[in-house]
py3Dmol code that shows the C-alpha trace and the ligand (Angstrom):
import py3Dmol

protein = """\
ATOM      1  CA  UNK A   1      19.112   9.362 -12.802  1.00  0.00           C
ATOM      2  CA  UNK A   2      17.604  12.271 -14.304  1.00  0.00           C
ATOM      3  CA  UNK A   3      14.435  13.974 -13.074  1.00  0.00           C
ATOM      4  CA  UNK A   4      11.033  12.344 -14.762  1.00  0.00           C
ATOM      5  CA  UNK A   5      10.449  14.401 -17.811  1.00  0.00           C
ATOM      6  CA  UNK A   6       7.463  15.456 -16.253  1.00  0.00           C
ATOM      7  CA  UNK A   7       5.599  17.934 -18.648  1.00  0.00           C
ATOM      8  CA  UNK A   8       2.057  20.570 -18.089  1.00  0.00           C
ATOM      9  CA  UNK A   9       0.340  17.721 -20.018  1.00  0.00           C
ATOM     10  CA  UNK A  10       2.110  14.679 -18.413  1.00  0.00           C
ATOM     11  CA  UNK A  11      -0.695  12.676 -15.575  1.00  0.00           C
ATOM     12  CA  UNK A  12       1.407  10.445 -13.170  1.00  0.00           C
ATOM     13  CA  UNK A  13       0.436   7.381 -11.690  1.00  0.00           C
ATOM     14  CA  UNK A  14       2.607   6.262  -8.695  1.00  0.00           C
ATOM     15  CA  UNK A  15       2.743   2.832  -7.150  1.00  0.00           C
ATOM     16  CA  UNK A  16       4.102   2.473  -3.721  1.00  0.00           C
ATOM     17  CA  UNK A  17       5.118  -0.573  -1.584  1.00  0.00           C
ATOM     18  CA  UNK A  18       6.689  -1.407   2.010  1.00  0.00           C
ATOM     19  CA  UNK A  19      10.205  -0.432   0.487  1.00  0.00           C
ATOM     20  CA  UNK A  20       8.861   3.102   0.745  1.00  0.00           C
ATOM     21  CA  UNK A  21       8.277   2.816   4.606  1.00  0.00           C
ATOM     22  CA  UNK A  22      11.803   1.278   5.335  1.00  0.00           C
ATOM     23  CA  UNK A  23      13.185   5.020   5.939  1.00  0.00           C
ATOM     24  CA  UNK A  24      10.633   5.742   8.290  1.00  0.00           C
ATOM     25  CA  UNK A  25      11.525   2.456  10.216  1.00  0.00           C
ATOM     26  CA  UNK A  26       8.765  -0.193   9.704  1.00  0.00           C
ATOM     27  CA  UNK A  27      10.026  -3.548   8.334  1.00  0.00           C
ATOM     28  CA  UNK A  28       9.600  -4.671   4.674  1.00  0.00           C
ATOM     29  CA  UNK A  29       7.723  -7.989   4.262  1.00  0.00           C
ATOM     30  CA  UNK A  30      10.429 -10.040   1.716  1.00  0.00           C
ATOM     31  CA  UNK A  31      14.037  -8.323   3.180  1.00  0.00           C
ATOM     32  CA  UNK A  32      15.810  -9.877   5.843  1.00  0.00           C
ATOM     33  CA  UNK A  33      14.564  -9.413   9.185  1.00  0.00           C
ATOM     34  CA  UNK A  34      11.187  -8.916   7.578  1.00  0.00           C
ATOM     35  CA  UNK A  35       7.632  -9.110   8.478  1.00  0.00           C
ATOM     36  CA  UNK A  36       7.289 -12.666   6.950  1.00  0.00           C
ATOM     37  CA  UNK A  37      10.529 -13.521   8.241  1.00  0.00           C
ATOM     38  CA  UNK A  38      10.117 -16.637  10.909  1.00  0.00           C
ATOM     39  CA  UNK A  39       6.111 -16.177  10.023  1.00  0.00           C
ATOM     40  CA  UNK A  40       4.062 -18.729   7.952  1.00  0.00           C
ATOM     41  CA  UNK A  41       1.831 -15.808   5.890  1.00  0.00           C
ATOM     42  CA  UNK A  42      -0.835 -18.284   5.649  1.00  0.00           C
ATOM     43  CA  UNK A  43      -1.301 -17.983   9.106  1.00  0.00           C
ATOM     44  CA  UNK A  44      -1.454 -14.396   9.674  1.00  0.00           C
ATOM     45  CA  UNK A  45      -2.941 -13.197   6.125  1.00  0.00           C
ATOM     46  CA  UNK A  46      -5.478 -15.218   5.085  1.00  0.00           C
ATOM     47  CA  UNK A  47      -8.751 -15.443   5.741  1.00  0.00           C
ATOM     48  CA  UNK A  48      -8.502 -19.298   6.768  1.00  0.00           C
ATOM     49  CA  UNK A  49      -5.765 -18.280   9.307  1.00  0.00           C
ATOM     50  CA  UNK A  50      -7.652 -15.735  10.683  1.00  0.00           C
ATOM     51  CA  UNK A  51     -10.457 -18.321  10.924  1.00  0.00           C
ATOM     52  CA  UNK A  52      -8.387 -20.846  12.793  1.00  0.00           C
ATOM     53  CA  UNK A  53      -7.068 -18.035  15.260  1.00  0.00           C
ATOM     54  CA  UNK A  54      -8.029 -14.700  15.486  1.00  0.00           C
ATOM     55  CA  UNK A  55      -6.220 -13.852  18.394  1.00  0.00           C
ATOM     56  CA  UNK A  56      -3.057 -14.848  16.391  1.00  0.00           C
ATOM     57  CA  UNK A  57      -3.475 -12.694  13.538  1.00  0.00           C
ATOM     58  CA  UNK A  58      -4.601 -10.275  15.715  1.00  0.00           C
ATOM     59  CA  UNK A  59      -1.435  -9.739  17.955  1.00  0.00           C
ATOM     60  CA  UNK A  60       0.307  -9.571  14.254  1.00  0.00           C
ATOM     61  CA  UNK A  61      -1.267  -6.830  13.343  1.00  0.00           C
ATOM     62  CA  UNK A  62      -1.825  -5.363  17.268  1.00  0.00           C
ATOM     63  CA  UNK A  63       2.146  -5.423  17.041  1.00  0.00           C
ATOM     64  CA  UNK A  64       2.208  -2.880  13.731  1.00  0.00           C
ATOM     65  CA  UNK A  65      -0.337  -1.023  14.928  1.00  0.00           C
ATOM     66  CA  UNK A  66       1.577  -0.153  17.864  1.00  0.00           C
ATOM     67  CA  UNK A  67       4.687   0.502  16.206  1.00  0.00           C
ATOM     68  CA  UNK A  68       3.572   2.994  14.175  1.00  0.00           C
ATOM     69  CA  UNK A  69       3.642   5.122  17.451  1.00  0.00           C
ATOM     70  CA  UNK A  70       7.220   6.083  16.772  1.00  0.00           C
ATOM     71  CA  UNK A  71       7.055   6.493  13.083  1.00  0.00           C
ATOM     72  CA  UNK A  72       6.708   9.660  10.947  1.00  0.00           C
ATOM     73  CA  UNK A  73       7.089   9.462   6.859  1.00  0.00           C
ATOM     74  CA  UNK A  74      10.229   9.959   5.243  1.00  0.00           C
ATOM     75  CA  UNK A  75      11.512  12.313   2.428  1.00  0.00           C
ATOM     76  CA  UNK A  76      10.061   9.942  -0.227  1.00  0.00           C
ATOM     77  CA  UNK A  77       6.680  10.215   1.033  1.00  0.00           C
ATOM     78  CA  UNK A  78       7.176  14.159   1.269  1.00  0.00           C
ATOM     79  CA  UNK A  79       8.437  14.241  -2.404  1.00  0.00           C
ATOM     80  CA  UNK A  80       5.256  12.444  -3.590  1.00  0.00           C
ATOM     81  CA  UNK A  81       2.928  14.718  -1.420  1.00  0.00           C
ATOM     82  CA  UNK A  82       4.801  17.318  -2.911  1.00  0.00           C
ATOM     83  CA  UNK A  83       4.661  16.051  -6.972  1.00  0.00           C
ATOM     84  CA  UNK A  84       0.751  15.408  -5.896  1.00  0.00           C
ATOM     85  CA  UNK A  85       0.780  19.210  -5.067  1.00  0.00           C
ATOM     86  CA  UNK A  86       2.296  20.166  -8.087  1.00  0.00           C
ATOM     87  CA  UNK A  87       0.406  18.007 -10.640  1.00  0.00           C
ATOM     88  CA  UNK A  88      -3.098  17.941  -9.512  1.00  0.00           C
ATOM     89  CA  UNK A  89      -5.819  15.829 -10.882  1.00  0.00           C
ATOM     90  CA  UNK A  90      -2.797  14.650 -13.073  1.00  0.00           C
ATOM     91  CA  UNK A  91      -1.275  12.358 -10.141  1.00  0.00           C
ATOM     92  CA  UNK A  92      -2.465   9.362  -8.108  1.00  0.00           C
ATOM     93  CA  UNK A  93      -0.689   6.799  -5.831  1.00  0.00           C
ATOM     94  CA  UNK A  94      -2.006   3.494  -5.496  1.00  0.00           C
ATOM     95  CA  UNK A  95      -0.141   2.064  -2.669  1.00  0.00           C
ATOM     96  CA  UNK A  96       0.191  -1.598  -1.174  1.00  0.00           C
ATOM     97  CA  UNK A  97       0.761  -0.323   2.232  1.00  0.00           C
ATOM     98  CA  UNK A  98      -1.418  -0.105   5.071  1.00  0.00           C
ATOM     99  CA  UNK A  99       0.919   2.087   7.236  1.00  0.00           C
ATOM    100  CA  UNK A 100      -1.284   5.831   6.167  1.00  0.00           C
ATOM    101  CA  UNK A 101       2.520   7.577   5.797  1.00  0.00           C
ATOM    102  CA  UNK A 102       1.381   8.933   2.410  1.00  0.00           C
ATOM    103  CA  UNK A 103      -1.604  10.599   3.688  1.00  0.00           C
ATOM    104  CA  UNK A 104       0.594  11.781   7.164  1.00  0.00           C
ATOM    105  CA  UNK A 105       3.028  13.287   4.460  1.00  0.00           C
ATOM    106  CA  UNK A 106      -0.073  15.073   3.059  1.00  0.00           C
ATOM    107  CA  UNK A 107      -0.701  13.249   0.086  1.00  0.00           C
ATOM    108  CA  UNK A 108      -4.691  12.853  -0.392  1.00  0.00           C
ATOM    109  CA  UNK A 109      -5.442  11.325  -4.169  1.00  0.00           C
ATOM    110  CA  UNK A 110      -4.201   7.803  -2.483  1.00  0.00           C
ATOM    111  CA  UNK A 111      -5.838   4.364  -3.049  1.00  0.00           C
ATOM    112  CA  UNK A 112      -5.240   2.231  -0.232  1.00  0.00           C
ATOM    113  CA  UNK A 113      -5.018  -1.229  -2.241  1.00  0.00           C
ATOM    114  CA  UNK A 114      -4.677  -3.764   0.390  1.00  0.00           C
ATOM    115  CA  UNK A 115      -6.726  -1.444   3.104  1.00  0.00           C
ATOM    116  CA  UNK A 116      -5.159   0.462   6.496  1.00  0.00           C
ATOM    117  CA  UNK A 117      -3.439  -0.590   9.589  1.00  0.00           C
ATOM    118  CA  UNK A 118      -5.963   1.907  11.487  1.00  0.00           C
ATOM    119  CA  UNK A 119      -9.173   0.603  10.826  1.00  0.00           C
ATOM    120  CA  UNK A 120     -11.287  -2.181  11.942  1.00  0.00           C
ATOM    121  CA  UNK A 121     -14.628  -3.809  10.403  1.00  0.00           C
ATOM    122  CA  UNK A 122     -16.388  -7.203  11.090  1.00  0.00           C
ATOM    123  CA  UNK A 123     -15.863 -10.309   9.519  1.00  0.00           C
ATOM    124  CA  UNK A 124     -19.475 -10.801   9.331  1.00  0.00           C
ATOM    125  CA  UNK A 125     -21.429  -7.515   8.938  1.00  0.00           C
ATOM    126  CA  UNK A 126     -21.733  -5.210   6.544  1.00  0.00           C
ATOM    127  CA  UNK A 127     -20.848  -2.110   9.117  1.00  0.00           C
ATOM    128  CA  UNK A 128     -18.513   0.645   7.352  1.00  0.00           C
ATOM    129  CA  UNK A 129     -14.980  -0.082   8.388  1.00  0.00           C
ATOM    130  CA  UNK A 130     -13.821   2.292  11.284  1.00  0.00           C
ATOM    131  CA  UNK A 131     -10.951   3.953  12.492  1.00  0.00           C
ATOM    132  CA  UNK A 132      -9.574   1.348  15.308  1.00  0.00           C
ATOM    133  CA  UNK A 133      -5.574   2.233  16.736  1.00  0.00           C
ATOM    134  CA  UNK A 134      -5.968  -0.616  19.251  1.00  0.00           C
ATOM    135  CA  UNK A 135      -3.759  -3.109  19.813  1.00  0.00           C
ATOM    136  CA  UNK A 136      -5.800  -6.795  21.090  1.00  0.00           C
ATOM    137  CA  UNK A 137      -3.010  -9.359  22.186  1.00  0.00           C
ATOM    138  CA  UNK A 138      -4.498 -11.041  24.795  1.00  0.00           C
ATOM    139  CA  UNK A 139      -7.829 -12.420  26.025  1.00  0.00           C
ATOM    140  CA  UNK A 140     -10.222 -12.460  23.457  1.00  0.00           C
ATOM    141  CA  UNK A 141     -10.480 -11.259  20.014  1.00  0.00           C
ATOM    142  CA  UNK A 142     -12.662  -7.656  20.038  1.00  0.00           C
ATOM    143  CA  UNK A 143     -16.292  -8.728  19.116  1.00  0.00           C
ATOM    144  CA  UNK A 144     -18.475  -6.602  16.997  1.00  0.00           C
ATOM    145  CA  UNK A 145     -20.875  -4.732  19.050  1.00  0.00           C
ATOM    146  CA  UNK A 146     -23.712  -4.410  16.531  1.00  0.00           C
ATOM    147  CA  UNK A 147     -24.155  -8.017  15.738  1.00  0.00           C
ATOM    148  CA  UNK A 148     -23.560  -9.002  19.641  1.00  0.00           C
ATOM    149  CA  UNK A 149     -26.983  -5.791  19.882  1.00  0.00           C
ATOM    150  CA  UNK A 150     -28.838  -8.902  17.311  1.00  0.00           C
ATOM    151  CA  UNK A 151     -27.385 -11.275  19.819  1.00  0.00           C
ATOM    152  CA  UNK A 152     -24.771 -13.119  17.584  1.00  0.00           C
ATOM    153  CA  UNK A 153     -21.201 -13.316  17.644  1.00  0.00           C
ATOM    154  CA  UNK A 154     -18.764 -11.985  15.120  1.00  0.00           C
ATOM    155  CA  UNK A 155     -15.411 -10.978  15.920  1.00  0.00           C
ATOM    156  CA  UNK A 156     -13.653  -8.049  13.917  1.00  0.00           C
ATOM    157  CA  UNK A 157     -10.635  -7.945  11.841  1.00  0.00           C
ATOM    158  CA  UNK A 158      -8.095  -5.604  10.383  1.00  0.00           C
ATOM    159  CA  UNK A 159      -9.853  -3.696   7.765  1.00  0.00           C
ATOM    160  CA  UNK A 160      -6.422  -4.781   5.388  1.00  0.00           C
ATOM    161  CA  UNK A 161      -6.839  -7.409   1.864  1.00  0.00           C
ATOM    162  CA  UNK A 162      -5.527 -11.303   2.828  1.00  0.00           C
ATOM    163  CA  UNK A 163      -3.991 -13.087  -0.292  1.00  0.00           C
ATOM    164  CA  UNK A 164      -6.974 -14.903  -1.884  1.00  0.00           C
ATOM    165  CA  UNK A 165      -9.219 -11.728  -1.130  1.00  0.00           C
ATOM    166  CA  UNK A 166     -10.585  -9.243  -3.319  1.00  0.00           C
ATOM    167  CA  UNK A 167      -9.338  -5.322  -3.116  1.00  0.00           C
ATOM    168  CA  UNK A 168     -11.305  -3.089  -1.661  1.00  0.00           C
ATOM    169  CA  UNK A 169     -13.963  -2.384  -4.277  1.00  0.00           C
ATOM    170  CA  UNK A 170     -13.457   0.272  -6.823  1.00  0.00           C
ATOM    171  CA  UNK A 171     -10.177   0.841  -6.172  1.00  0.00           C
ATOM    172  CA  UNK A 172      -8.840  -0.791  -9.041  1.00  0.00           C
ATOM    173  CA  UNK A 173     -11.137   0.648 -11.251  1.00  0.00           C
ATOM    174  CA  UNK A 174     -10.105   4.378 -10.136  1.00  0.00           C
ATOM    175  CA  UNK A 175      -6.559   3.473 -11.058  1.00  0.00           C
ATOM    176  CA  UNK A 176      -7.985   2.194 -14.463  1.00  0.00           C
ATOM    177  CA  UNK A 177      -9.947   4.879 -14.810  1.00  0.00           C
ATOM    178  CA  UNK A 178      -7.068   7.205 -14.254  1.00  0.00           C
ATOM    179  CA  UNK A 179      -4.821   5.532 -16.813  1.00  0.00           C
ATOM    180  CA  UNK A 180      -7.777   5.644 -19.306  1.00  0.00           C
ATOM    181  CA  UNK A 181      -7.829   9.003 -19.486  1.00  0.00           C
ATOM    182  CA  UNK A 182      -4.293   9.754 -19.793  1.00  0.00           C
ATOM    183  CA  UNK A 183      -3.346   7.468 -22.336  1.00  0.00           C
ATOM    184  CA  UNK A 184      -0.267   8.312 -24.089  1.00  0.00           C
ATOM    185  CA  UNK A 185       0.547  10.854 -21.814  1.00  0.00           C
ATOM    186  CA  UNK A 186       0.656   8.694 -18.699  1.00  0.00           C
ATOM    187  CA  UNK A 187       3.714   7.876 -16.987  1.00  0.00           C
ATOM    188  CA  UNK A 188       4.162   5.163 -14.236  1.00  0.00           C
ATOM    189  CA  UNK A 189       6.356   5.465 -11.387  1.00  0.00           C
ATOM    190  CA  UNK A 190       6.855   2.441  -8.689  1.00  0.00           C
ATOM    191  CA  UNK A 191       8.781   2.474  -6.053  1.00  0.00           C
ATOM    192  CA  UNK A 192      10.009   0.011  -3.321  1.00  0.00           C
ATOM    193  CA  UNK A 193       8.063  -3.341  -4.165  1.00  0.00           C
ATOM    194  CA  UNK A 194       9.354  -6.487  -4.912  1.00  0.00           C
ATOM    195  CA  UNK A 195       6.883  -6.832  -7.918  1.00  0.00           C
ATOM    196  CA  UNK A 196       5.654 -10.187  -6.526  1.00  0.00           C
ATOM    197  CA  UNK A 197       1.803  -9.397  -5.577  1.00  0.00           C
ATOM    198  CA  UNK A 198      -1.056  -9.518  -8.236  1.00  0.00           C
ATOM    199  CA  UNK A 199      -2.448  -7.433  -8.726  1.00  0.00           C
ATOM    200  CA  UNK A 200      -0.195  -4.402  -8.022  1.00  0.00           C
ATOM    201  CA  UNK A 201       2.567  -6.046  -9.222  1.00  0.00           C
ATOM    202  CA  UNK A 202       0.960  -6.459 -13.010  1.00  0.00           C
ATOM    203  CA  UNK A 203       0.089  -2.075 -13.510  1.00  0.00           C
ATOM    204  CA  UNK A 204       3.186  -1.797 -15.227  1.00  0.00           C
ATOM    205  CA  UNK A 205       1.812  -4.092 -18.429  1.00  0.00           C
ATOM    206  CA  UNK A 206      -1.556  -2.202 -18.203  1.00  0.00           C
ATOM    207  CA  UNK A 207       0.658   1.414 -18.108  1.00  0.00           C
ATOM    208  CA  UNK A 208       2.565  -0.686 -21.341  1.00  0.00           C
ATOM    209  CA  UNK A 209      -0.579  -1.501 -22.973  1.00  0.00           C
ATOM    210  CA  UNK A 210      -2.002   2.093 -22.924  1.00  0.00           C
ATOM    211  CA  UNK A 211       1.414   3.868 -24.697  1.00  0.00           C
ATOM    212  CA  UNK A 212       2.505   4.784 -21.055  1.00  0.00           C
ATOM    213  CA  UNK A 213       6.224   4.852 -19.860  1.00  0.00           C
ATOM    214  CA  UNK A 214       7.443   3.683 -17.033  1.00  0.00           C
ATOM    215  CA  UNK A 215       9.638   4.075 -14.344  1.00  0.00           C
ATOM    216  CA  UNK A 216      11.080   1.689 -11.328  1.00  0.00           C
ATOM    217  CA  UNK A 217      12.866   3.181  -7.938  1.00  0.00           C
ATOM    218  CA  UNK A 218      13.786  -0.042  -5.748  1.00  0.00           C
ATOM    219  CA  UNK A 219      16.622  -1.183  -3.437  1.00  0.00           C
ATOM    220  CA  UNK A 220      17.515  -4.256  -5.813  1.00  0.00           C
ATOM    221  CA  UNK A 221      15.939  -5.344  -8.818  1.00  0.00           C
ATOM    222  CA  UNK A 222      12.423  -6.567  -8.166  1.00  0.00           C
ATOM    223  CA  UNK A 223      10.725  -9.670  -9.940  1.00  0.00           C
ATOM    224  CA  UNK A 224       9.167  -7.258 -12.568  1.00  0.00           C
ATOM    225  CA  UNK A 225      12.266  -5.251 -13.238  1.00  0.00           C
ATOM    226  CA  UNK A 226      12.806  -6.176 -17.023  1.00  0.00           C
ATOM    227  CA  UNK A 227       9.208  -5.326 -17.637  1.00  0.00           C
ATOM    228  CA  UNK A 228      10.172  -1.236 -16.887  1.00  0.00           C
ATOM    229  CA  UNK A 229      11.289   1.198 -19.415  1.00  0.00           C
ATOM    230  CA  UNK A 230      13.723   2.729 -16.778  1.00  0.00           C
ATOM    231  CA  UNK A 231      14.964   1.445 -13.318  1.00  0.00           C
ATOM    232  CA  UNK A 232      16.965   3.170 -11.047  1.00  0.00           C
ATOM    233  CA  UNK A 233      18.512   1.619  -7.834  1.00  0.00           C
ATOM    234  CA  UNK A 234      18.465   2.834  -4.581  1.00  0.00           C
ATOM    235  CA  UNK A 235      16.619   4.310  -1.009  1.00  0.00           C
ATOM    236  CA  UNK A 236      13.219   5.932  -2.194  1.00  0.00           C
ATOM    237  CA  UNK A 237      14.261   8.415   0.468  1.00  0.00           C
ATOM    238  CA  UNK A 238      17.586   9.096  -1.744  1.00  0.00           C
ATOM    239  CA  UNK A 239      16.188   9.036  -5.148  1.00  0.00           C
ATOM    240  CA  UNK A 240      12.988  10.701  -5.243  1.00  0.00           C
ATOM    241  CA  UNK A 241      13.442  14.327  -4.234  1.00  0.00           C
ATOM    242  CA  UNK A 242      15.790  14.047  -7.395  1.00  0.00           C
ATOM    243  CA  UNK A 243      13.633  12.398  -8.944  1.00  0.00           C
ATOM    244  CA  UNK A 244      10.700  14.019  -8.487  1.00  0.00           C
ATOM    245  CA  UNK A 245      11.598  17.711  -8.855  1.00  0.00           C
ATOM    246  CA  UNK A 246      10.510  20.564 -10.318  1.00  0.00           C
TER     247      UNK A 246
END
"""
ligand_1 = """\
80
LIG
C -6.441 -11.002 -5.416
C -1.836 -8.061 3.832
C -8.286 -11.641 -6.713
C -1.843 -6.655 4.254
C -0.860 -8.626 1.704
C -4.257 -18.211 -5.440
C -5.449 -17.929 -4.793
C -5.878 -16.630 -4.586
C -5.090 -15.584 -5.021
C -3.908 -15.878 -5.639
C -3.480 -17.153 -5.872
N -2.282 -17.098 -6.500
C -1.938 -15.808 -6.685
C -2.904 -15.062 -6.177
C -2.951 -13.655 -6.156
C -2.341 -13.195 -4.833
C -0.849 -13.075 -5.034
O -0.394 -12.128 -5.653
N -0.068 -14.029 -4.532
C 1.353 -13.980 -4.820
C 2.163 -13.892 -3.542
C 1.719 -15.169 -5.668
N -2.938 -11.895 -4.614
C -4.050 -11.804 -3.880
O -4.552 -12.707 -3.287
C -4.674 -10.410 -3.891
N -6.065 -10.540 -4.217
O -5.678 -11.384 -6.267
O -7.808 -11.012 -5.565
C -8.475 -13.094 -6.411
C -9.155 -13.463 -5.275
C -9.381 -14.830 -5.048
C -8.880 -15.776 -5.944
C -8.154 -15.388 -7.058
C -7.944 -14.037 -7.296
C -4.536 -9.777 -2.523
C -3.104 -9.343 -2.336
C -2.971 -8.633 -0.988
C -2.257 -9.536 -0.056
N -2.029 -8.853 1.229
N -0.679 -8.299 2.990
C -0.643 -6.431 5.155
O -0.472 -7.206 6.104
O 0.092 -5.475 4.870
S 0.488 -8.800 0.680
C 1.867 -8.040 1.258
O 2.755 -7.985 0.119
C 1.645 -6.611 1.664
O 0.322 -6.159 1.451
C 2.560 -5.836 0.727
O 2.011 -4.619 0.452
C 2.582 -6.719 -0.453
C 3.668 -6.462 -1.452
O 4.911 -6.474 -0.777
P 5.886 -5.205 -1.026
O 5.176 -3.973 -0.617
O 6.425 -5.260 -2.410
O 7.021 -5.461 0.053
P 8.267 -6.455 -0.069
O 8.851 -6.576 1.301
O 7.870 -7.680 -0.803
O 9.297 -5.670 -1.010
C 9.855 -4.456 -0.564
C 10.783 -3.969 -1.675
O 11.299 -2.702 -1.297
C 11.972 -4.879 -1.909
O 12.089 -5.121 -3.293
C 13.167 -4.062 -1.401
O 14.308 -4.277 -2.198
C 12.678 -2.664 -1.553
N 13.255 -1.705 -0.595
C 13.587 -1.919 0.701
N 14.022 -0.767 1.256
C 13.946 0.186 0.291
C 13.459 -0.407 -0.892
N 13.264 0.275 -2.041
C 13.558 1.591 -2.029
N 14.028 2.244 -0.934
C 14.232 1.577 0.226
N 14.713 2.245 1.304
"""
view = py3Dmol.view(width=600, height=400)
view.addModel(protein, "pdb")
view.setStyle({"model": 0}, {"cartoon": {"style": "trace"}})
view.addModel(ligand_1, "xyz")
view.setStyle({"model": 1}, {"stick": {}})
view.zoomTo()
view.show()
């Protein structure tokens, strides 16, 4: 595959999922020996199976959070933090994972669409999230200690989106935004997602719809595959220094 004909005028908006991470070690969700792999997903992310056991969900995501101790990012996240480098205010990556690689590779115009592994907030009030790399697997599920100071109960969760929740707020509407303004110069890049979650999985229509092009770097052909202008196939790791240089 050629390198992205990436021009001075040219703004690039990159969408990442877990496919991105597998170099670096942590498990994809849908590939065998995945995350969802002998795991009902209702159970551990929803809100309803967070409601039935906390403790549960909790040890799920207790379980990533401690395996990120032995993981760095890869050369894919490097090539992005590099292209973001290059290219300014004329880049941003909207990713689906909550693993923080991108930013550890340096990248920093990154919208976290489904939230971070490393932060906590309460499920009841309206406290800023906060940075939380602690793993709670047995006892009790942590409380939150300013609505225990009101004398009420209200345990805290992983400050990540559950299917039937809304993304964080505004974070759609900067990738929007950013599209917007580049119209017919914009050029869409994802990479390593199986094109199966809305509504991540539906940016490459909106690139469409704005005169954008678009690009596709994945293992194996994801659902949305045929809705690409170009797909190459193949480790992120492998492709996108090529990809992605100068
Ligand atoms: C929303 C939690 C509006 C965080 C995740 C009914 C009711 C309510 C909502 C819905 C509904 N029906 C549909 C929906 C929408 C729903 C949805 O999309 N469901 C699908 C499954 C049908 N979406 C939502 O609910 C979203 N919110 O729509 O709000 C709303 C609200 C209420 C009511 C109506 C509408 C919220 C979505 C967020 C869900 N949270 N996880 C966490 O634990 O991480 S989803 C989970 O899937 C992860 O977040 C992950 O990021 C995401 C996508 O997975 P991928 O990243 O693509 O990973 P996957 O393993 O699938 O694929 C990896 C790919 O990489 C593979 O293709 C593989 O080939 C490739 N690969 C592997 N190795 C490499 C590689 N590629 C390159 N190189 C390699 N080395």
């Amino acid at each position: 595959m050629q390198p992205l004909p990436i021009t001075d005028r040219s703004h690039l908006l990159v969408l990442t999922g877990a496919g991105v991470s597998a170099e670096s070690g942590i498990p994809t969700f849908r590939d065998a020996g995945g995350l969802w792999e002998g795991r009902d997903v209702r159970e551990v992310a929803t809100w309803d199976g967070f409601a039935a056991d906390p403790l549960r969900v909790w040890r799920f995501y207790s379980e990533r959070r401690q395996a990120m101790a032995d993981v760095a990012p890869n050369a894919a996240h490097r090539a992005l933090a590099a292209l973001e480098a290059r290219l300014g205010d004329r880049f941003l990556l909207a990713t689906q994972n909550i693993d923080g690689l991108h930013q550890a590779a340096g990248s920093q115009r990154v919208v976290e669409l489904h939230g971070n592994l490393m932060r906590s907030r309460c499920s009841a009030c309206d406290r800023a999230p906060f940075d939380d790399r602690q793993a709670y697997r047995a006892g009790v599920a942590p409380l939150c200690g300013r609505c225990r100071a009101a004398g009420k109960d209200a345990v805290l969760r992983p400050d990540v989106v559950w299917f039937g929740e809304l993304l964080p707020p505004g974070a759609l509407a900067r990738v929007e935004a950013f599209g917007r303004a580049a119209g017919r110069e914009l050029m869409f890049l994802a990479v390593g997602t199986s094109g199966l979650v809305e509504p991540a999985a539906s940016l490459v229509d909106a690139v469409a719809r704005l005169g954008g092009r678009t690009w596709l770097v994945n293992a194996e052909p994801p659902a949305n595959a045929a809705r690409f202008d170009h797909v190459a196939l193949g480790a992120a790791g492998a492709l996108l220094p090529t990809l992605l240089a100068a």
